[in-house]
N, C-alpha and C positions, 0 to 999 in steps of 0.2 A: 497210357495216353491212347483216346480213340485215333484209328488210322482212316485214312480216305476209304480203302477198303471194305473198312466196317460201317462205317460212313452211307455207303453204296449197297451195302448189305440188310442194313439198318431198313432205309426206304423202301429198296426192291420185296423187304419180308411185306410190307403194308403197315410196320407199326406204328408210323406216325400220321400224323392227321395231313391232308392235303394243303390245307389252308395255312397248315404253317410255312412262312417264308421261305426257312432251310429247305423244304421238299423245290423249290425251284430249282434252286443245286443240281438235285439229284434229275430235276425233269428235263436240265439243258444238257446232263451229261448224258442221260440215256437220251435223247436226242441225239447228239453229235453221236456216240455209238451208232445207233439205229441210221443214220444219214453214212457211215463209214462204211457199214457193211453194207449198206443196199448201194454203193458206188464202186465196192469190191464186188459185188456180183456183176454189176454191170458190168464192169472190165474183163469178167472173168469169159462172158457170155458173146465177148469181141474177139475171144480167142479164136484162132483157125488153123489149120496146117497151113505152113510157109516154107519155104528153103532157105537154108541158110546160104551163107558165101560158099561153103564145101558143096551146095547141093545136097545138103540129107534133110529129109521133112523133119521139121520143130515145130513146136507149138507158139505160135505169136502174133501179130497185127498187118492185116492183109491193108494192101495201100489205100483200099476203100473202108478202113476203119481208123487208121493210123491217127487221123484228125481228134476223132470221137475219141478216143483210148487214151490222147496227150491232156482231152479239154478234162474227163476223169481223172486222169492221174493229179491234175493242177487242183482242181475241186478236191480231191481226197486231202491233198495237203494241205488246203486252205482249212478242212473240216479237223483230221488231225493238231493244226494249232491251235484253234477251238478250243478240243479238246484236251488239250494240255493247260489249257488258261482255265478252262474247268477245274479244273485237276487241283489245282494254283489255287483256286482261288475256294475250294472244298478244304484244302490243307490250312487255308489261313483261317476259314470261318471255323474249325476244329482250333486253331492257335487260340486264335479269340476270343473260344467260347470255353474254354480250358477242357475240351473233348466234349462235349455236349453237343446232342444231334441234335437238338432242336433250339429253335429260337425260345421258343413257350418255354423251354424249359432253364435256360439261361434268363429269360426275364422272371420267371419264378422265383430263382434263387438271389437275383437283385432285390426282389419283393421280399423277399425272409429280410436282408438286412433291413429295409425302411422300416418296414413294418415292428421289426424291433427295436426305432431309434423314436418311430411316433407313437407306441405303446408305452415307453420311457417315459417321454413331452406328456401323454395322458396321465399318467399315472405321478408324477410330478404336478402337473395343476389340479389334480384330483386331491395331493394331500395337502396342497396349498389351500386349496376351498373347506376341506376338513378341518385345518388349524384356523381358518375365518370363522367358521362356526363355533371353534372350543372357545378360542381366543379375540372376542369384539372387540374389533377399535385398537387391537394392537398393527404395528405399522409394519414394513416389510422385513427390517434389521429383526425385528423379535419373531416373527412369523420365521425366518431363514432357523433360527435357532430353534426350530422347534425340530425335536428328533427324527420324526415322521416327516418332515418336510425336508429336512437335511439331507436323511438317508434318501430320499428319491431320488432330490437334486444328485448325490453321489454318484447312485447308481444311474442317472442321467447321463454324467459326464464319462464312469466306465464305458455306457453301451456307446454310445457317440465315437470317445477314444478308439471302441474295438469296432463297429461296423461304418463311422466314416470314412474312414479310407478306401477298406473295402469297396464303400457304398460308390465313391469316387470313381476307382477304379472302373468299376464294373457298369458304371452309366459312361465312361472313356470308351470301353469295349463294345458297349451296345451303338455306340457312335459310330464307330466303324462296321461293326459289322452290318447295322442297317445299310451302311453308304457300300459297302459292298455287296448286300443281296438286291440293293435296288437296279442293280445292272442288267437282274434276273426276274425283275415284277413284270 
């Protein structure tokens, strides 16, 4: 199973295209990153020598920073839950997508099953119109029985049995995980 990790590895390399949905993911969590470290430097650059209660110099927040150093420290953790809900919400669009980084690529693999259910539907009224031709004026009961037309139907009702569900499913999944990347459009 792909990890958030890889996830974040994945984008950061450039191999996916920008305009796919999932790369928002990735561009609100290197945001909140990018937003954590530049509020950790600024804390860091509030530092000053102070005394402590004993009197020995330490390093900390002189009374004319103290302000500034609390309103950061509040803002970092506001930016940290952020990015925990990023996080959250990477690990759910990887549950959803059954590890696939990309949206394109998760609707792809939706498109294999229809496309095998309406190639079926084609190839079914294809031998239906073929038995019209052999056979004029016969009616639908004897058109059913014709071998060629049988077998389609058959194999109509297998791909249907084996990529309905599926198909179901995985238009359940693109439900959500639309409604969850649109958080991030």
């Amino acid at each position: 199973m792909t990890t958030p990790d890889s996830f974040l590895a994945f984008w950061a390399s450039g191999n996916g295209k920008t305009s796919d949905p999932a790369h928002a993911l990735y561009a609100a969590h290197k945001d909140a990153v990018e937003r954590i470290q530049a509020l950790r430097a600024s804390a860091l650059s509030l530092i000053q020598p102070v005394k402590n209660a004993k009197g020995a110099w330490v390093p900390g927040f002189g009374p004319d920073t103290i302000d500034e150093a609390a309103n950061i420290g509040s803002e970092t953790e506001r930016w940290s839950g952020e990015l925990e809900a990023i996080a959250d919400d990477i690990a759910a669009f990887l549950d959803l997508s059954d590890g696939r980084l990309t949206l394109t690529e998760f609707v792809g693999d939706r498109n294999v099953n229809s496309n095998r259910i309406s190639r079926a539907e084609m190839q079914a009224a294809a031998a239906v119109q073929h038995a019209i031709q052999i056979h004029p004026g016969a009616d639908l009961q004897e058109l059913q029985r014709v071998p060629t037309v049988s077998e389609a139907y058959n194999r109509l009702k297998q791909v249907k049995d084996e990529c309905g569900p599926v198909l179901k499913d995985m238009e359940t999944r693109l439900s959500k995980i639309r409604e969850l990347l649109a958080d991030y459009a």
